[in-house]
N, C-alpha and C positions, 0 to 999 in steps of 0.2 A: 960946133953947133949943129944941130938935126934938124935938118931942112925937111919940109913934108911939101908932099908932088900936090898938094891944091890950095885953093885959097879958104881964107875962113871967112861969111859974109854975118855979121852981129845979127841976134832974131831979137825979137819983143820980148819982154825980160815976161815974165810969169811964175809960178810955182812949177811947173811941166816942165819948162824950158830949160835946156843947156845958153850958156851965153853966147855959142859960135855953134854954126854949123859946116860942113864940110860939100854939104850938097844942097844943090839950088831948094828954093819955093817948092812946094807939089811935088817933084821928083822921088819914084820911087827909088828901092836901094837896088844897085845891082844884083843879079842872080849869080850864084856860082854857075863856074861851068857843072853838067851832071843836076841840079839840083833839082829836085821832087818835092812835090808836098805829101808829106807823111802825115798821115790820118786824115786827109782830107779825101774826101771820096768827090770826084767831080763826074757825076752822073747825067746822062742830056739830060733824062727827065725827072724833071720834081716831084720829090713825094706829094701824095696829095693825101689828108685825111679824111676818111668816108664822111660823107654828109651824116650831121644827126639826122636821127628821126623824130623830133621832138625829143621828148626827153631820153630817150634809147640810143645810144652813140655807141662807137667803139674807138678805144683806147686807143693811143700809138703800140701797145703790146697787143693787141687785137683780141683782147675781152672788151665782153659788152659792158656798158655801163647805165645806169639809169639814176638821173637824178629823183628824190623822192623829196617831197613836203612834208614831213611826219606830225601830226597831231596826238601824240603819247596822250594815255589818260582818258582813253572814249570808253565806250562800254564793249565795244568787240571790234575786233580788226574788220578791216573794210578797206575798199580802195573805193575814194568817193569820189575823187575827179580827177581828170586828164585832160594837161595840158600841155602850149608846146615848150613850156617851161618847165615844168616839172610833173609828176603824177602823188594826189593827194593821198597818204596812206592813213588811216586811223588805227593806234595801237591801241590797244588792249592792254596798259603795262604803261604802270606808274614811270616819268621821267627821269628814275635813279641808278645810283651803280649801274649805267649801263642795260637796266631790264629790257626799255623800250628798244634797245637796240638787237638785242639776241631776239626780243620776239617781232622785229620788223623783219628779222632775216631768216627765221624759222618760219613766218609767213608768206615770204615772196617765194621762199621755195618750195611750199606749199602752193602757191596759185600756179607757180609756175614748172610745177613737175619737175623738180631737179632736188639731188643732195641736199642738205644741209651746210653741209660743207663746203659746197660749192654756190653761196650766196655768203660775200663777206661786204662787211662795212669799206668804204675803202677810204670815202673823209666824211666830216660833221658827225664828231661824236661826241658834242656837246651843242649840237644845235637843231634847229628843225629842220632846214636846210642838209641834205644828205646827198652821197655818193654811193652805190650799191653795186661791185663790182660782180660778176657773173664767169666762174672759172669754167663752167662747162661747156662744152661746144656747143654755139647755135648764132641762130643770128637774130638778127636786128628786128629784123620783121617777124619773124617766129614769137618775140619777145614782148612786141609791141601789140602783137595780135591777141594773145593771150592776157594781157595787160586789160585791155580793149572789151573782153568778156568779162570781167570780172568788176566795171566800172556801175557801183550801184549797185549790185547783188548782197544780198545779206546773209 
C-alpha cells in the first residue's frame, strides 16, 4: 500500500470543494524552489489613470476620449451644452444607418481642427449616449478648450 507523508483533514462539502485536503485552513501552497511569477509585472508604483476633465479623459491606450449626448435630427449641428458628464452635440442627420454618426464625426473634426479620420465613434452606435475616440495627437485641455468656444455658436 502507498503511504502519503501528510495527513488528509475532511473540508465542508460544496460544489468547489474536493472532500480532503492535504494542507491546513488559509495556508498558501508552497513555492518551488527558483519559482517567478511570469507575466506578472510587480511594479512599486501604481499605474494611476489621468483624471477626466469632464467629459475629455484619456484612454488606458492614451487617446483622448469624449463622451457626447447626441441629439440626431436638429436643424444644424451645434454643440449646445457642456457638462461634466458629457458635452451636448446637435446633428444635423436623421438617426439611421448610421448617418448621425459619420456626420457627428465629420463635425467634431471640424470644430476641432483634425482629420476625419482621426475622429472615430469608439461606443454608442445605437444610442445617444456616445464615446468619441480622438487618434491624433493632443491633449486634454487643448480639447476641452476648443469644445468650450464652440458652446452656443451657431
Amino acid at each position: 500500500m502507498l503511504q502519503l507523508g501528510c495527513r488528509l483533514r475532511p473540508l465542508a462539502a460544496g460544489p468547489c470543494t474536493r472532500a480532503f485536503s492535504r494542507h491546513p485552513a488559509g495556508a498558501e501552497m508552497p513555492k518551488k524552489a527558483g519559482a517567478t511569477n511570469k507575466g506578472k509585472s510587480e511594479s512599486k508604483e501604481p499605474e494611476r489613470p489621468l483624471p477626466p476633465l469632464g467629459p475629455v479623459a484619456v484612454d488606458p491606450k492614451g487617446c483622448v476620449t469624449i463622451a457626447i449626448h447626441a441629439k440626431p435630427g436638429s436643424k444644424q449641428n451645434a454643440i449646445t451644452d457642456l457638462t461634466a458628464e458629457a458635452i451636448s452635440v446637435a446633428i444635423a442627420a436623421p438617426p439611421s444607418e448610421g448617418e448621425a454618426n459619420a456626420e457627428l464625426c465629420r463635425y467634431l473634426a471640424k470644430v476641432l481642427e483634425l482629420r476625419k479620420s482621426d475622429v472615430v465613434l469608439d461606443k454608442g452606435g445605437k444610442s445617444r449616449e456616445k464615446v468619441v475616440k480622438l487618434l491624433a495627437s493632443a491633449t486634454p485641455e487643448e480639447i476641452l478648450e476648443k469644445l468650450e468656444k464652440q458652446v452656443g455658436k451657431k
